[in-house]
C-alpha positions, 0 to 999 in steps of 0.5 A: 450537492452529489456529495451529501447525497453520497454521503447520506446513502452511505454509513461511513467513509470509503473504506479500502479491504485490500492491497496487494502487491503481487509478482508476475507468477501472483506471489505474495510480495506485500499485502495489508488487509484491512477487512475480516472477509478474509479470516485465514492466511489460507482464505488470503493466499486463496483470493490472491491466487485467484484475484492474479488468475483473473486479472493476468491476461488483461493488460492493465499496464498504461492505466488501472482497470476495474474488475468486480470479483466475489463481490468486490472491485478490485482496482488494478495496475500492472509494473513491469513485473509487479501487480498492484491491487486495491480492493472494497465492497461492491459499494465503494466508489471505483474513483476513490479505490483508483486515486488510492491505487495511483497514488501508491503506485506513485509514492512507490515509484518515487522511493523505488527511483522509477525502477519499480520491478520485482528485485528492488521491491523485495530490496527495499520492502521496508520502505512498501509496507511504510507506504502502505501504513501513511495510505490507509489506517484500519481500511480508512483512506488517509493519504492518496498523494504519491509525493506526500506518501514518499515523503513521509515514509523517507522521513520514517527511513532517515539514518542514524547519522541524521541530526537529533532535530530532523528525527522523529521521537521514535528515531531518536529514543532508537538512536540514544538506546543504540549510543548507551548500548555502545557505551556500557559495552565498552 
Protein backbone atom coordinates (compact mmCIF):
# COMPACT_ATOMS: atom_id res chain seq x y z
CA UNK A 1 0.00 0.00 0.00
CA UNK A 2 3.04 2.63 1.00
CA UNK A 3 4.39 1.74 -2.46
CA UNK A 4 1.44 2.86 -4.88
CA UNK A 5 1.10 5.73 -3.01
CA UNK A 6 4.89 6.32 -3.88
CA UNK A 7 4.38 5.50 -6.84
CA UNK A 8 1.19 7.77 -7.74
CA UNK A 9 2.67 10.96 -6.34
CA UNK A 10 5.85 10.18 -8.45
CA UNK A 11 6.13 10.35 -12.40
CA UNK A 12 8.75 8.11 -12.96
CA UNK A 13 11.38 5.66 -11.39
CA UNK A 14 13.85 6.63 -8.96
CA UNK A 15 16.30 8.16 -10.91
CA UNK A 16 20.09 8.50 -9.86
CA UNK A 17 21.83 12.28 -11.51
CA UNK A 18 25.49 11.38 -10.47
CA UNK A 19 28.21 9.14 -9.44
CA UNK A 20 31.31 9.90 -8.39
CA UNK A 21 34.31 8.39 -7.44
CA UNK A 22 36.69 10.88 -6.21
CA UNK A 23 40.33 10.84 -4.37
CA UNK A 24 41.27 12.12 -1.11
CA UNK A 25 42.10 15.69 -2.51
CA UNK A 26 38.41 15.41 -4.59
CA UNK A 27 40.11 14.62 -8.19
CA UNK A 28 38.21 13.05 -10.48
CA UNK A 29 38.83 9.59 -10.54
CA UNK A 30 35.37 8.11 -12.25
CA UNK A 31 32.23 9.82 -12.79
CA UNK A 32 28.69 9.11 -14.87
CA UNK A 33 26.36 11.83 -14.92
CA UNK A 34 23.01 10.90 -15.85
CA UNK A 35 21.23 14.56 -15.66
CA UNK A 36 21.56 17.69 -17.52
CA UNK A 37 22.02 20.01 -14.58
CA UNK A 38 25.32 19.96 -15.08
CA UNK A 39 25.84 21.20 -18.93
CA UNK A 40 29.55 21.82 -18.80
CA UNK A 41 32.75 19.64 -17.72
CA UNK A 42 33.30 23.27 -15.83
CA UNK A 43 29.78 23.05 -14.13
CA UNK A 44 30.75 19.07 -13.27
CA UNK A 45 34.33 19.82 -11.86
CA UNK A 46 32.74 22.65 -9.96
CA UNK A 47 29.75 20.55 -8.14
CA UNK A 48 32.41 18.06 -7.65
CA UNK A 49 34.95 20.25 -5.90
CA UNK A 50 32.39 21.53 -3.89
CA UNK A 51 30.37 18.05 -3.11
CA UNK A 52 34.24 17.04 -1.78
CA UNK A 53 34.46 20.27 0.26
CA UNK A 54 31.17 19.67 1.81
CA UNK A 55 31.58 15.99 2.84
CA UNK A 56 35.72 15.90 3.79
CA UNK A 57 35.30 16.52 7.30
CA UNK A 58 32.64 14.27 8.00
CA UNK A 59 33.73 10.76 8.66
CA UNK A 60 31.46 8.65 6.28
CA UNK A 61 33.80 5.60 6.63
CA UNK A 62 31.53 2.75 8.54
CA UNK A 63 28.13 3.58 6.74
CA UNK A 64 26.82 6.16 4.14
CA UNK A 65 25.87 9.63 5.29
CA UNK A 66 23.16 11.58 3.47
CA UNK A 67 23.60 15.35 2.76
CA UNK A 68 21.09 17.79 0.99
CA UNK A 69 23.22 20.15 -1.35
CA UNK A 70 22.21 22.64 -4.03
CA UNK A 71 18.91 20.87 -4.06
CA UNK A 72 20.08 17.40 -4.19
CA UNK A 73 20.97 14.30 -1.83
CA UNK A 74 23.85 13.28 -2.06
CA UNK A 75 24.75 9.88 -0.59
CA UNK A 76 28.13 9.27 0.32
CA UNK A 77 30.87 6.33 1.60
CA UNK A 78 34.39 7.26 2.25
CA UNK A 79 37.22 4.03 1.26
CA UNK A 80 40.64 4.48 2.66
CA UNK A 81 41.40 7.06 0.00
CA UNK A 82 38.39 6.94 -2.48
CA UNK A 83 35.20 8.92 -1.90
CA UNK A 84 32.20 7.57 -3.48
CA UNK A 85 29.18 9.54 -4.11
CA UNK A 86 25.71 9.02 -5.40
CA UNK A 87 23.34 11.73 -6.25
CA UNK A 88 19.35 12.87 -7.15
CA UNK A 89 16.53 15.21 -7.01
CA UNK A 90 15.64 16.38 -3.61
CA UNK A 91 12.56 14.06 -4.31
CA UNK A 92 14.33 10.88 -4.73
CA UNK A 93 14.22 8.42 -2.11
CA UNK A 94 17.37 8.59 0.31
CA UNK A 95 16.92 4.61 0.83
CA UNK A 96 17.16 3.54 -2.73
CA UNK A 97 20.37 6.32 -3.62
CA UNK A 98 21.86 4.41 -0.41
CA UNK A 99 21.28 0.71 -1.57
CA UNK A 100 22.61 2.18 -5.22
CA UNK A 101 25.70 3.41 -3.57
CA UNK A 102 26.57 0.00 -1.25
CA UNK A 103 26.05 -2.06 -3.94
CA UNK A 104 28.59 -0.25 -6.08
CA UNK A 105 30.87 -0.01 -3.32
CA UNK A 106 30.16 -3.81 -2.88
CA UNK A 107 30.88 -4.87 -6.85
CA UNK A 108 33.97 -2.56 -6.68
CA UNK A 109 35.15 -4.09 -3.65
CA UNK A 110 34.78 -7.69 -5.16
CA UNK A 111 36.66 -6.98 -8.44
CA UNK A 112 39.25 -4.77 -6.51
CA UNK A 113 39.83 -7.84 -4.07
CA UNK A 114 38.96 -5.68 -1.06
CA UNK A 115 41.86 -3.65 -1.45
CA UNK A 116 39.82 -0.58 -2.75
CA UNK A 117 42.35 2.35 -2.43
CA UNK A 118 43.55 5.10 -5.08
CA UNK A 119 46.33 3.07 -6.83
CA UNK A 120 44.45 0.17 -7.77
CA UNK A 121 41.21 1.93 -8.73
CA UNK A 122 43.28 3.91 -11.63
CA UNK A 123 44.83 0.06 -12.38
CA UNK A 124 41.84 -1.19 -13.11
CA UNK A 125 39.50 1.78 -14.20
CA UNK A 126 37.97 -0.41 -16.71
CA UNK A 127 36.57 -2.52 -14.64
CA UNK A 128 34.84 0.99 -12.34
CA UNK A 129 33.32 2.37 -15.50
CA UNK A 130 31.83 -1.51 -16.39
CA UNK A 131 30.18 -1.08 -12.70
CA UNK A 132 28.95 1.92 -13.41
CA UNK A 133 27.24 0.97 -16.82
CA UNK A 134 25.43 -2.58 -15.17
CA UNK A 135 24.31 -0.09 -12.14
CA UNK A 136 22.17 2.44 -14.02
CA UNK A 137 21.45 3.20 -17.54
CA UNK A 138 20.43 6.77 -18.60
CA UNK A 139 19.66 7.67 -14.65
CA UNK A 140 17.44 4.47 -14.18
CA UNK A 141 18.43 2.28 -11.53
CA UNK A 142 19.12 -1.31 -13.02
CA UNK A 143 21.11 -3.24 -10.69
CA UNK A 144 21.97 -2.69 -7.09
CA UNK A 145 23.45 -6.16 -5.87
CA UNK A 146 27.15 -5.92 -5.52
CA UNK A 147 27.89 -9.73 -6.55
CA UNK A 148 25.61 -9.31 -9.40
CA UNK A 149 27.35 -6.30 -10.61
CA UNK A 150 30.87 -7.90 -10.49
CA UNK A 151 29.87 -10.75 -12.05
CA UNK A 152 28.50 -9.15 -15.01
CA UNK A 153 31.51 -6.88 -15.37
CA UNK A 154 33.97 -9.95 -14.85
CA UNK A 155 32.20 -11.82 -17.63
CA UNK A 156 32.59 -8.33 -19.69
CA UNK A 157 36.55 -8.65 -18.80
CA UNK A 158 37.12 -12.49 -19.75
CA UNK A 159 40.42 -12.73 -21.96
CA UNK A 160 40.97 -13.71 -25.04
CA UNK A 161 42.18 -16.86 -24.28
CA UNK A 162 38.65 -17.95 -22.86
CA UNK A 163 36.74 -20.68 -24.96
CA UNK A 164 34.51 -19.00 -27.99
CA UNK A 165 31.38 -20.36 -26.08
CA UNK A 166 31.68 -18.49 -22.67
CA UNK A 167 32.40 -15.17 -24.63
CA UNK A 168 29.80 -12.43 -25.17
CA UNK A 169 29.11 -11.74 -29.06
CA UNK A 170 31.16 -8.68 -29.04
CA UNK A 171 34.17 -10.50 -27.51
CA UNK A 172 34.03 -12.93 -29.91
CA UNK A 173 33.65 -10.62 -33.29
CA UNK A 174 36.80 -8.68 -31.25
CA UNK A 175 38.39 -11.88 -30.94
CA UNK A 176 37.82 -13.42 -34.80
CA UNK A 177 39.14 -9.64 -35.99
CA UNK A 178 42.26 -9.84 -33.99
CA UNK A 179 42.84 -13.76 -35.56
CA UNK A 180 42.14 -12.68 -39.33
CA UNK A 181 44.29 -9.31 -38.53
CA UNK A 182 47.15 -11.71 -37.29
CA UNK A 183 46.71 -13.77 -40.39
CA UNK A 184 46.67 -11.36 -43.30
CA UNK A 185 49.64 -10.08 -41.89
CA UNK A 186 51.71 -12.84 -42.28
Amino acid sequence: MAWSFYWNNHDTCPTIKSILVLDSEGKRIAVKYYSDDWPTNSAKSAFEKSVFTKTQKTNARSEAEIAMFDNNIVVYKFIQDLHFFVTGGDDENEIIMATVLQGFVDAVSLLLRNNVDKMEALENLDLILLCLDEIVDGGMVLETDGSIIAGKVSSHSMDDASPLAEQTISQALATAREHLTRSLLR
